[in-house]
N, C-alpha and C positions, 0 to 999 in steps of 0.2 A: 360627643363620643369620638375616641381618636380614630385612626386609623388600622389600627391592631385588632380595636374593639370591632370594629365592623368588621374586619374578618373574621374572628372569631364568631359574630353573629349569624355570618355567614355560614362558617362550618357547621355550628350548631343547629342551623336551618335546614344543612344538609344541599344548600343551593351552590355552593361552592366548596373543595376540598382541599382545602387552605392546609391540612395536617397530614395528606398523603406521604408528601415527604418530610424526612428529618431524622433525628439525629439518631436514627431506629438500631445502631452497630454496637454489637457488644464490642468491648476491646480486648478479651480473651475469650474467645470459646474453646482453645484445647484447657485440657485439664477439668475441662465443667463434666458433671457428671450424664449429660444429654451427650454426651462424646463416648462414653465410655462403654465399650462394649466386653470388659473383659469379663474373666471369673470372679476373681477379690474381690470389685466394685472398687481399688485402685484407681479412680479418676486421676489423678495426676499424672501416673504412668504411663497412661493407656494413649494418651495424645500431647506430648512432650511440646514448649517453644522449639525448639529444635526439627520435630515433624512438620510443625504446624505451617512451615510454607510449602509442605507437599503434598500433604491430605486435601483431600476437599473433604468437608463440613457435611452432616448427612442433617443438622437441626439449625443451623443458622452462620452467621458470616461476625466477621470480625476487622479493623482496621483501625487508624489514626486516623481522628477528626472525621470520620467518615457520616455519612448517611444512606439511605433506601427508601423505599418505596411503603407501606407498612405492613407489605406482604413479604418483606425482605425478597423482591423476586428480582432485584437490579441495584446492584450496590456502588459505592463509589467511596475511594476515601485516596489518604496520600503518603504512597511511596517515598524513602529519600536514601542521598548514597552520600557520603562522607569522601568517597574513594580508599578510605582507611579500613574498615570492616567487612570483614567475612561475608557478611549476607547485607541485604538489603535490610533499612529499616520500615516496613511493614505494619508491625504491628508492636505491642508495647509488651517490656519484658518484666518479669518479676521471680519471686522463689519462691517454690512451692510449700504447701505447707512443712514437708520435711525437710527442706535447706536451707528455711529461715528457722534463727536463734526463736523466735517470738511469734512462726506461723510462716504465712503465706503473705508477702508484702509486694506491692509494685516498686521498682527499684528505675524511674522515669521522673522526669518533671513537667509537669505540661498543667494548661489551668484551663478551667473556662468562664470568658471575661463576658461573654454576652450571648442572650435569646429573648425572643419574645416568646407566648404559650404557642402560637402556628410555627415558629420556625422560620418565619418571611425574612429574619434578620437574625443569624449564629456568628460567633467569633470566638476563636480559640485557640493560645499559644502553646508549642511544643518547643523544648529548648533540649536541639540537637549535638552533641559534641562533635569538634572537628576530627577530634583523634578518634584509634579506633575504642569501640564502645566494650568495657570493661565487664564484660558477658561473665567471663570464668573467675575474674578477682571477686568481684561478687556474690557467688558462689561460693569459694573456697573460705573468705574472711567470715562470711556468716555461719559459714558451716563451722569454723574454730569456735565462733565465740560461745559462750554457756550462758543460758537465759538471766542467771546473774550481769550479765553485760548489755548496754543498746544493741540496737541495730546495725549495722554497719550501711551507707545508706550511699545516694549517686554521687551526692555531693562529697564524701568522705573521702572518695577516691582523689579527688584531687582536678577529674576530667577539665571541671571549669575554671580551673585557676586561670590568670591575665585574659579571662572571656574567652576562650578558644570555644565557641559554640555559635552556632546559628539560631536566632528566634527566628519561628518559623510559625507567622501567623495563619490562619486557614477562615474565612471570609463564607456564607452563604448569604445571597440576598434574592429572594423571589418576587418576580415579574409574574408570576401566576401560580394558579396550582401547579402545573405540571413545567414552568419555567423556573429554572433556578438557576442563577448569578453564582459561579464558584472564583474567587480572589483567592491565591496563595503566594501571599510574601516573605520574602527569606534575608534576614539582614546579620551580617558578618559585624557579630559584638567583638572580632578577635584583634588581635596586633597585627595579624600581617594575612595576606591574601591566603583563600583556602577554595578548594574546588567543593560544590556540591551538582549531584543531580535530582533536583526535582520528578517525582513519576505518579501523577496524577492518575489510578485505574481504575476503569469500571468492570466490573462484571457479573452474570449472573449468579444467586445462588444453584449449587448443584441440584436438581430436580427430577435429575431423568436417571440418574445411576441406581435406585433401588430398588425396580422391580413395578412399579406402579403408573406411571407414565412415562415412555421413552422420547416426548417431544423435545427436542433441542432447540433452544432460543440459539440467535446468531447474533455476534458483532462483526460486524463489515465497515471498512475504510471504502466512502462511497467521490472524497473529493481530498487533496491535501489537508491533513487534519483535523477532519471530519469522518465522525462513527456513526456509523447504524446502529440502532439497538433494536431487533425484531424478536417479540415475545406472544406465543398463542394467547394467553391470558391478557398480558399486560399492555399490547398495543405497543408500537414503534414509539422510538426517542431518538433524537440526534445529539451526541457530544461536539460540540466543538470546542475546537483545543485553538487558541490564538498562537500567532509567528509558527504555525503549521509545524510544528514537530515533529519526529519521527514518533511513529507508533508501532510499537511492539506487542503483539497476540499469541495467544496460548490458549490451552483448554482449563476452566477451574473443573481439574479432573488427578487424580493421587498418582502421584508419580512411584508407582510399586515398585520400580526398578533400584529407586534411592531406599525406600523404607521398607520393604519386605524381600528382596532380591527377587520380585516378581521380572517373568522376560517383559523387557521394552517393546509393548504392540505400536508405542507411535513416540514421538520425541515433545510432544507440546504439553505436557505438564502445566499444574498450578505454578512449578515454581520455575517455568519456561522465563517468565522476565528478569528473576533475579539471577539464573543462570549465565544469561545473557548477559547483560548490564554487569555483574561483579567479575562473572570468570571467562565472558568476549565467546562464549559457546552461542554461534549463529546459529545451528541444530536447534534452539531450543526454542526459537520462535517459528510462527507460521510464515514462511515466505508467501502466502498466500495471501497474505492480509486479512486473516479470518479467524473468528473462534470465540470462546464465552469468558476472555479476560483479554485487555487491551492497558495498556499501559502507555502514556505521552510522554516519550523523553527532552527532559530542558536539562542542557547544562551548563553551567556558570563556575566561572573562577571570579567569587567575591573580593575587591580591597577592603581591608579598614573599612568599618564605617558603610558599604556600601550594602543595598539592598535592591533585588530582582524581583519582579511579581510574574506571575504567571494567571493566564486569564484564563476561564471554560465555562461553557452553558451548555447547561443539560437540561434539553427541551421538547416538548411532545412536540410542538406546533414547529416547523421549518422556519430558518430565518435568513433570509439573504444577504443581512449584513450584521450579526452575530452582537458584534461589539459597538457596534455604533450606539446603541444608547444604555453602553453599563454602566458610566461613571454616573448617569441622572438616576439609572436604576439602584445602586449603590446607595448614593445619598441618599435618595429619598426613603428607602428604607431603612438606613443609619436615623435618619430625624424621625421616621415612626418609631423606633425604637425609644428614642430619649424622649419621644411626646408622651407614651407610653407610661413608662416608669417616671418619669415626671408626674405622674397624675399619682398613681402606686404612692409615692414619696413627697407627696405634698406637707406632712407634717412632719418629715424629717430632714432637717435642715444642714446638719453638719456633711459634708463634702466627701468623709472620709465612711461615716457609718450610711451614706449612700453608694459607696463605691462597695461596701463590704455587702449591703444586702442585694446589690445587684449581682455581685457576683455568687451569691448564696444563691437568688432564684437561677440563675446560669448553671448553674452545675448541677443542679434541680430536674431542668430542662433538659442539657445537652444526657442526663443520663435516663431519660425513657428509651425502652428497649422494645425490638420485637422480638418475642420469649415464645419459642417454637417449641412443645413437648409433648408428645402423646406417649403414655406411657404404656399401652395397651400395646400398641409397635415397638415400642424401644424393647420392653421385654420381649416379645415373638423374634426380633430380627427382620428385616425385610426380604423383598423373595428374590432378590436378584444379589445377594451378596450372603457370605455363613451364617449357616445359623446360631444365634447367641450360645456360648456352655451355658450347659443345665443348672450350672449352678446360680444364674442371675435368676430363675424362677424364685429363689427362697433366698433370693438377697435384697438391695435396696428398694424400696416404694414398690415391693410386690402387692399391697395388698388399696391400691391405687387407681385400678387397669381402666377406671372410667374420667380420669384425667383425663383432659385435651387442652391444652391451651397454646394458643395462635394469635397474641393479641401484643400491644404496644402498653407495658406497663412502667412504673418506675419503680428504677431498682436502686439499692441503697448504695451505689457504685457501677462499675462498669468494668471493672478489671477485680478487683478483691471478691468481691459478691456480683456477678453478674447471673443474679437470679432473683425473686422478688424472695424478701422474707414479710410473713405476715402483719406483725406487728411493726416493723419498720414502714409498711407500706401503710397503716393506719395514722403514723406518723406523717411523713410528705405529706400527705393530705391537708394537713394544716398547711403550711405554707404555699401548696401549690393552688387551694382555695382563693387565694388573697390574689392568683395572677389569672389564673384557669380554674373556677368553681365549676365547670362542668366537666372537664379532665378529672380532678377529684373525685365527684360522683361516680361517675363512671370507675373510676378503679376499686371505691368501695363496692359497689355493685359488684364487681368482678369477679370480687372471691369468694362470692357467696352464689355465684351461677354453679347450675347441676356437674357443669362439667370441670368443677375446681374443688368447691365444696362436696365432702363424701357422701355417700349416702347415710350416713349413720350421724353426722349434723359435724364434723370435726371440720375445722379449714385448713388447708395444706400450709407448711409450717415453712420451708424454701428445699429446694430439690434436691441437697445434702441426705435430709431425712425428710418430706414429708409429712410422717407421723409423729414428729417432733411436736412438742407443745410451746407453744409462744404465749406471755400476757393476752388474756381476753379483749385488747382495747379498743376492737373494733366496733363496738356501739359508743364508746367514748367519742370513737371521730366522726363516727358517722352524724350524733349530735352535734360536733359543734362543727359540721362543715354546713351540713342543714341551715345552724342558725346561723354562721358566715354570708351564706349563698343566700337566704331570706331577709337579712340585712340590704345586701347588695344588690338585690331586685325589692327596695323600698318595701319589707313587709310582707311581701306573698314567698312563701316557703314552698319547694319543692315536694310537695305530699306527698306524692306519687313515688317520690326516690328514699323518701323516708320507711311509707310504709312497704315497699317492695323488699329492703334490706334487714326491716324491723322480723319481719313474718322469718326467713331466713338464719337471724341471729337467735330467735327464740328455738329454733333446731339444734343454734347452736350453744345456748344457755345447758338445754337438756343434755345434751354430746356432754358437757363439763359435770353435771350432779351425777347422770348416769358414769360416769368413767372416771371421774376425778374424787368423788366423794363415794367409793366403796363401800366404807362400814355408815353409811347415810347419817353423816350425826353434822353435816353442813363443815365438817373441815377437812380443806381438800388436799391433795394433794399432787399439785402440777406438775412436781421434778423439777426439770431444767429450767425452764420460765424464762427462757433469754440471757440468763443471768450467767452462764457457762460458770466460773469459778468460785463465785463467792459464799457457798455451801462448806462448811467442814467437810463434807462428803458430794460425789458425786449422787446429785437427788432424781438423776434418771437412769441411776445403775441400783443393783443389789445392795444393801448398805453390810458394812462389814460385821456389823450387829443381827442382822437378821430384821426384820418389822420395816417398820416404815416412820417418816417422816408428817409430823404435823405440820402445812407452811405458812407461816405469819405472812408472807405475801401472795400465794396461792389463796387463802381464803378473802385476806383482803381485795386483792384483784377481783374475787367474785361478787364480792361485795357490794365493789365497785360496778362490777357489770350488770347487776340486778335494778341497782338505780337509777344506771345507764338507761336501760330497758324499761323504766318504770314511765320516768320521762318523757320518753319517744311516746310512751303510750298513752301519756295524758296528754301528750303531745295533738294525737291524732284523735282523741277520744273528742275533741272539741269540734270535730265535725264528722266524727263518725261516735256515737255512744259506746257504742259495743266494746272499744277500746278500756275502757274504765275497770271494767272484770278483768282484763290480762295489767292493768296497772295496779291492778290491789293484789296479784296473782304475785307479781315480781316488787311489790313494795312486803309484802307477807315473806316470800324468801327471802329477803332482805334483813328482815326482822332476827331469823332464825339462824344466819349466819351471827350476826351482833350477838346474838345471844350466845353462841357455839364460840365467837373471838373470846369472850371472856371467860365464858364456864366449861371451855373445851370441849364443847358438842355432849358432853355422857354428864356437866354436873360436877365432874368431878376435879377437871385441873383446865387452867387458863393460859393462851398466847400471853396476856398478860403477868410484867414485874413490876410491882408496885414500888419495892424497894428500890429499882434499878429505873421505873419511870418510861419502860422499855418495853417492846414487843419484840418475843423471840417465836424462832420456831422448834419446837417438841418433839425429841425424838420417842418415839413409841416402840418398845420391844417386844418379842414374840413372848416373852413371860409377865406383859403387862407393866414395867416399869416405864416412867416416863421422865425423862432428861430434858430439861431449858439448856438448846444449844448456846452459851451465850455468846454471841457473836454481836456484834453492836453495828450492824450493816443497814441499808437498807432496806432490807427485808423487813426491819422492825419501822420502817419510814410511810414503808408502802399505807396503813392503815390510813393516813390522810386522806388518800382519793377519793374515798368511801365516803363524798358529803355532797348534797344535794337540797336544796334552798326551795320550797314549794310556796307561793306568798298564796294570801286567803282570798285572793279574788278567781284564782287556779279555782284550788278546793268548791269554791261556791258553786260553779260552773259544773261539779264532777258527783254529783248527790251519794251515785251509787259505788264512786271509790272512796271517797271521803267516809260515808256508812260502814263500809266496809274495813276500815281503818281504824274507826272508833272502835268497833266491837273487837276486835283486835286487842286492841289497847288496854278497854276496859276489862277485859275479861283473860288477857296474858298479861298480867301487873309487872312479871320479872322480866320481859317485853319493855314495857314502857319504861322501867326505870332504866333501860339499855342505852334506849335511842338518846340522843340530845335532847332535849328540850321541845319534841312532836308537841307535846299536851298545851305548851307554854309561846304562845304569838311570840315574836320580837318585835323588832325595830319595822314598823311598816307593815303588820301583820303578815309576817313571814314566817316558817316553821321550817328547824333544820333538822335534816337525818343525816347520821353522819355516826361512824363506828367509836369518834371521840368523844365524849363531855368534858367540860371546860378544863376540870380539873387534870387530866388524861394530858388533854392538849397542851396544855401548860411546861407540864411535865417535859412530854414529848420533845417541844419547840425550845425547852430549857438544853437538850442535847444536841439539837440538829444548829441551832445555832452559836452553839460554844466553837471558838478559833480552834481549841486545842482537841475538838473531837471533829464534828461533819462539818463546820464552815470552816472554807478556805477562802482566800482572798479572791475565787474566781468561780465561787458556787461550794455547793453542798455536793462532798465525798463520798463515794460507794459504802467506803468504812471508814467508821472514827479512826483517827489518827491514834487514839488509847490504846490501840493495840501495836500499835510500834513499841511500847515498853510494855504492854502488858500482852503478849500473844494468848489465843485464847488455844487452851491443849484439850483433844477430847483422847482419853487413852483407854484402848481398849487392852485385852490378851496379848494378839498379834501386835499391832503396833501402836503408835502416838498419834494424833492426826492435828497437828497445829496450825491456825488460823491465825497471818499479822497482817497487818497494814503496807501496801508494797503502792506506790504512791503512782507509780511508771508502769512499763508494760510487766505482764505476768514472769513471775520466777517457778510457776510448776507449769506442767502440760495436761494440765486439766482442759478438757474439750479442745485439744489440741495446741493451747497456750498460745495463741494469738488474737487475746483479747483479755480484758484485765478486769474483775466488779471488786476487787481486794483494796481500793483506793483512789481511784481516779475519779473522774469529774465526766459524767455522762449527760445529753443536753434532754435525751428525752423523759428521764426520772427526773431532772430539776424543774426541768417543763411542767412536769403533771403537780410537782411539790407548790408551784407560783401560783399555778391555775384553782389549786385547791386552797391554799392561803387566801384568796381574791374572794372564793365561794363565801371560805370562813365569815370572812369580811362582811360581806353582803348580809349577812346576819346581825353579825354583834356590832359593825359599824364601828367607829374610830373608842367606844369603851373598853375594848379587848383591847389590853396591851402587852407588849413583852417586848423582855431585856434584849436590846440588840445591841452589839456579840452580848451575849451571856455573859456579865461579870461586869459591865461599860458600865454600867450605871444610865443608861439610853434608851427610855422605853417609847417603842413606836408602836405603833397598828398596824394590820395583819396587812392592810393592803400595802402600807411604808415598809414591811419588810419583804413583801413582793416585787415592788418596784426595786428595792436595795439589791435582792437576790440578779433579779433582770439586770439591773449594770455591772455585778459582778460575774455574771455569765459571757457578756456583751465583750467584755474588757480584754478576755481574750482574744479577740481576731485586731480591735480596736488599736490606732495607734496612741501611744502615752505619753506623757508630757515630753519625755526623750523622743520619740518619733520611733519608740517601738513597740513590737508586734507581742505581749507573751508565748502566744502561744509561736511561734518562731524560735523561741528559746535562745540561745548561744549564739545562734549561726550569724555571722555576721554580714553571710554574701547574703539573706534572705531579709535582716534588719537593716542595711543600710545601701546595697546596691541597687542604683535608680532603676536598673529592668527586671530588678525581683521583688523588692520593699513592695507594690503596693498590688501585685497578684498573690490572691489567699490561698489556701488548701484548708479544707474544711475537714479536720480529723474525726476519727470515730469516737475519742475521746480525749481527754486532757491529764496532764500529769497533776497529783491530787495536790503538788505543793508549789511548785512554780508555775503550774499551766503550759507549760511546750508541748504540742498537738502531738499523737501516740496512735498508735494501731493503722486501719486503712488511712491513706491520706487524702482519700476523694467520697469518703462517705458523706458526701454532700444531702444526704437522705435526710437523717433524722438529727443532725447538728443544722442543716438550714432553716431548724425553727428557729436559728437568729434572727431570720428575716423578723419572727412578731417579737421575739424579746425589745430588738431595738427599738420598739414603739411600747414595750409595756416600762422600759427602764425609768429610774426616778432621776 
């Protein structure tokens, strides 16, 4: 066992709190809607970058490379000054959703190259420019261009041309739980000498301003750069700052005087250091050496070439001589990290695809958050500040009021989405299983506690809306983190984490027939489904037709989810019986959906085109007619997942679901000719359910695999590329509504147009497409074969085109026989300069025809299921 492992053992013993601290800092909280306290529900307005270094935060803290405590009650992260720009850099900047062409984008470059699951070892590059930083051009070029155009992005500007910028590494390596090693080194990539100042701050979150406790934590300078940190709850800490700094204090308290022309009752503001420091205003620090933000000033005039460090320990326990043993502390947790992921990547050998999954699980890591939200408060207002307008009672996640969450989750980002999204989060799981399998549990569980999960069985969808619907996939991960985690403890499965979530999601099985399937005929209707654009129509508004929507992946998904649930419960029925009745319960609704895919719930019309080979979804109107939207997307893909492989030593063991099954069978015939092949053992006495039969599948994998529709050279496309010449038009009275193939980021502002399912290459739908080909497999065994690309003359088995799909997915972050990146695209400071070529950014998704990374650039979330493609690839 390494030495990682044993802390974690530790943590998870509870004998040690090896996870206290880390990387717990969102990197924007203005603009997040936990900030917003206005009328419109206008989050981006309400708390501007521009405010943001004078507000104090009423739900959580924000910084570069920063960390906390997992109470966020003591934060610390890193200041820096160029001498060039306006303000201090702080925190990281980006455009909101109305000033980018394409949404809301980070407009930063910064990576993260290393973590272990405790945090005892982080590393993380920011690449600061020398000149000043290009805030308003930024702004202004993206506000010209029209969603027919890119981005306009940091690099574009030109900042970095002959290196003029600082890498600016930032180092955490803990000596304890409550001991932590902070390293921040600054090295001058430029041509000629450039000043920077370094400003390493800690401070409290605000605590005491809303009306509910008015105890004030302190920071006090008790010796030449040396902080006190005194906290009622949290217990004392000391910073030390090495080559004893000056130390600059303030209050993190809103400076009303700058943002609301409120009178100036005292001069120490939140944004008391960067006053200081940019505009030389002594007023704005504490000559007292006191207060709830402290900041350590280092400053350097870099040559060429040259590189400064700056040292700090931030430590419960007193140390009399700080630094005397960092550099032993340093390394040795530098070598628990490579012993670590050494073990992780023992059957992965190439150099370059261990550099990329390591920094896949890095970016994993450094973006668990602590996500402070009670919504029951955010709506009331607090009693020591206004009370909210009336009009937030009958606006967002009003109808929510027994949310509360207070916890350390992963988010699908840290700047773009710094909130959890539901089905993103059932994603991570997978990969964060393979480093941290009980971090994983633990988050499924999460969303299904009373205080997250509604009372009417829904799970909050992310804190935009809430009552948003996401894909059901949450019994999907929950089973295969279960069998990950049961694996990796040789055979004994967590039962207790299984059945805890199982009981949970069967509330939330019901929440979906009760609310999604209205006219009760098993075909549902999710709306939105994650999918933001890829609809002819928006499918969680009024459609311009009147009626509703049949969805070829709305029922699929449930489909999926039923099997999911089926599973789990023969799962647990192996030591507990009673389980067998709720698996024949959700293997019978299973049934009745399969039946409703094809004969459209009434008998009368089918998701299924026979001539087309294809699953659409059905527009339903208020005078009874019914339309095949025919859109050749995904949507019609989704039906795959819906397959689940039961071998006959299961069944024997299961009397009274197995019985239950047959009569079923025997006595609903149109039932049985639905399923696959139930009635019929395979290869090993195996029996598949699954919404395909052969011929279906056939079909199906004869589209998804053709070049010139859904495979591209780097995976399977949201939408066939067919619609590039052939756009799909639905026309109503009022207007046309046309459906093409747009391969890059979105050209309408559907769900606010910063995010694209019209073409691109998404890694958590390819994921479930591999995972479900593997299932297939498992059945038919290497006799099932198909044309790989469609037209090659190439026929492989389901598992050879799983493994093909996984190198094509892979290939994008992967260097190529040039020594480049696809997804990197053009840029050539990113493909071939030595201090950018080999740190990745892990996009939200990829461009459908060359693969150049598109949308957030850090949604390290649900593209770091690289981490297992790189082990399923052929």
């Amino acid at each position: 066992m390494t030495q990682e492992q044993l802390r974690l053992t530790e943590n998870n013993a509870q004998t040690a709190s090896w996870k206290k601290f880390g990387p717990y800092l969102t990197e924007r909280q203005w603009g997040t809607v936990r900030e917003d306290y206005s009328a419109d529900g206008n989050a981006w307005d309400y708390i501007t970058h521009d405010m943001a270094r004078s507000k104090a935060y009423r739900w959580g803290e924000e910084g570069i490379g920063g960390i906390s405590d997992d109470q966020q009650l003591l934060c610390f992260a890193v200041g820096l000054w160029n001498g060039q720009d306006g303000i201090l850099k702080e925190r990281l900047f980006g455009l909101t959703n109305g000033q980018g062409n394409h949404g809301e984008d980070v407009k930063e470059l910064y990576y993260y190259l290393d973590s272990t699951p405790t945090h005892s070892y982080m590393r993380m590059l920011y690449k600061y420019p020398q000149q000043e930083f290009p805030y308003r051009k930024l702004v202004k070029e993206n506000g010209r261009r029209t969603r027919l155009q890119p981005e306009y992005e940091l690099l574009d500007t030109g900042i970095f041309n002959k290196n003029r910028y600082f890498d600016v590494f930032i180092e955490y390596a803990k000596a304890g739980p409550d001991d932590i090693l902070i390293q921040i080194t600054v090295h001058n990539r430029g041509p000629k000498k450039a000043p920077v100042t370094v400003l390493p701050q800690l401070w409290f979150r605000n605590t005491w301003s809303w009306g509910y406790d008015d105890t004030r934590p302190v920071l006090r300078e008790t010796a030449p750069g040396t902080v006190l940190a005194e906290h009622a709850t949290l217990g004392h800490y000391h910073l030390y700052c090495d080559q004893e700094p000056a130390l600059l204090f303030c209050e993190n308290e809103t400076n009303g005087a700058r943002l609301y022309d409120l009178p100036a009752e005292g001069r120490h503001f939140k944004d008391g250091i960067n006053d200081y420091v940019v505009d030389g205003d002594a007023a704005a620090i504490n000559e007292e050496q006191q207060g709830t933000k402290v900041g350590a000033q280092y400053a350097f005039v870099l040559q060429p070439g040259q590189s400064e460090t700056v040292r700090l320990r931030l430590s419960q326990p007193a140390h009399e001589s700080p630094f005397l043993d960092f550099e032993h502390i340093f390394a040795a947790r530098r070598r628990d990290s490579d012993e670590f992921y050494d073990c992780i990547q023992e059957n992965l050998p190439d150099p370059d695809a261990r550099n990329v999954q390591r920094q896949a699980f890095a970016g994993m890591l450094w973006s668990k958050q602590y996500y402070y939200y009670d919504v029951s408060e955010w709506l009331q207002g607090d009693p020591a500040v206004l009370t909210p307008p009336p009009e937030r009672t009958k606006g967002r996640n009003r109808h929510w009021p027994h949310l509360h969450n207070a916890d350390i989750i992963s988010m699908p980002d840290k700047w773009e989405y710094p909130w959890y999204a539901a089905w993103d989060l059932a994603f991570h799981c997978i990969p964060l299983a393979m480093v941290d399998a009980g971090f994983a549990k633990d988050q499924l569980r999460l969303l299904t506690r009373d205080w997250y999960m509604h009372p009417n069985g829904q799970l909050p969808a992310y804190e935009w809306n809430l009552s948003d619907v996401n894909p059901p996939v949450h019994a999907w991960a929950t089973w295969r983190v279960y069998k990950m985690d049961k694996k990796l403890n040789e055979g004994r499965g967590d039962r207790a984490f299984l059945e805890a979530v199982f009981h949970k999601l069967t509330l939330n099985f019901t929440w979906w027939v009760n609310r999604k399937d209205k006219s009760e005929r098993n075909i549902f209707e999710g709306g939105f489904l994650g999918l933001d654009n890829i609809g002819v129509f928006d499918r969680s508004a009024p459609l311009p037709t009147g009626g509703f929507i049949e969805q070829s992946d709305g029922t699929s998904w449930m489909a999926m989810f039923a099997l999911n649930m089926m599973r789990i419960a023969l799962e647990l029925a192996e030591t507990n019986p009673v389980y067998q009745e709720m698996a024949g319960k959700f293997f019978e609704h299973f049934l009745y959906i399969a039946d409703a895919m094809t004969r459209g719930g009434d008998g009368l019309f089918n998701l299924w085109d026979e001539e087309d080979g294809f699953y659409y979804d059905v527009l339903h109107t208020p005078d009874e007619e019914r339309t095949k939207l025919k859109v050749r997307s995904i949507v019609g893909l989704i039906p795959l997942f819906a397959v689940e492989v039961i071998e006959e030593d299961l069944l024997n063991k299961m009397p009274e679901f197995t019985a239950r099954a047959t009569w079923l069978l025997e006595n609903r015939p149109h039932l049985a000719q639905l399923v696959s092949r139930w009635e019929e053992p395979g290869k090993g006495a195996r029996h598949l359910l699954g919404l395909l039969r052969r011929p279906r599948l056939k079909k199906l994998l004869a589209r998804m695999l053709d070049e010139t529709e859904f495979l591209s050279e780097f995976g399977i496309r949201a939408m066939s590329r067919y619609h590039l010449e052939h756009p799909y038009v639905f026309s109503t009275e009022e207007a046309d509504f046309t459906v093409e193939y747009v391969p890059g980021e979105a050209e309408s502002g559907m769900f606010g147009g910063n995010s694209n399912w019209r073409g691109p290459i998404w890694y958590p739908i390819n994921y479930l497409i591999i995972e479900s080909l593997q299932r297939f497999h498992f059945y038919y065994d290497s006799k099932f074969k198909v044309e790989y690309p469609t037209g090659s003359g190439t026929y492989l088995d389901l598992q050879q085109v799983a493994a093909a799909l996984a190198g094509r997915l892979t290939k994008l972050l992967l260097r190529d026989s040039a020594g480049r990146r696809p997804a990197f695209g053009n840029n050539e400071k990113l493909q071939t300069d030595p201090h950018f070529k080999d740190n990745l950014l892990f996009h939200e998704f990829f461009h459908g025809d060359d693969g150049h990374g598109l949308g957030a650039s850090h949604q390290t979330g649900w593209t770091g299921l690289i981490v297992r493609l790189l082990q399923m690839r052929g």
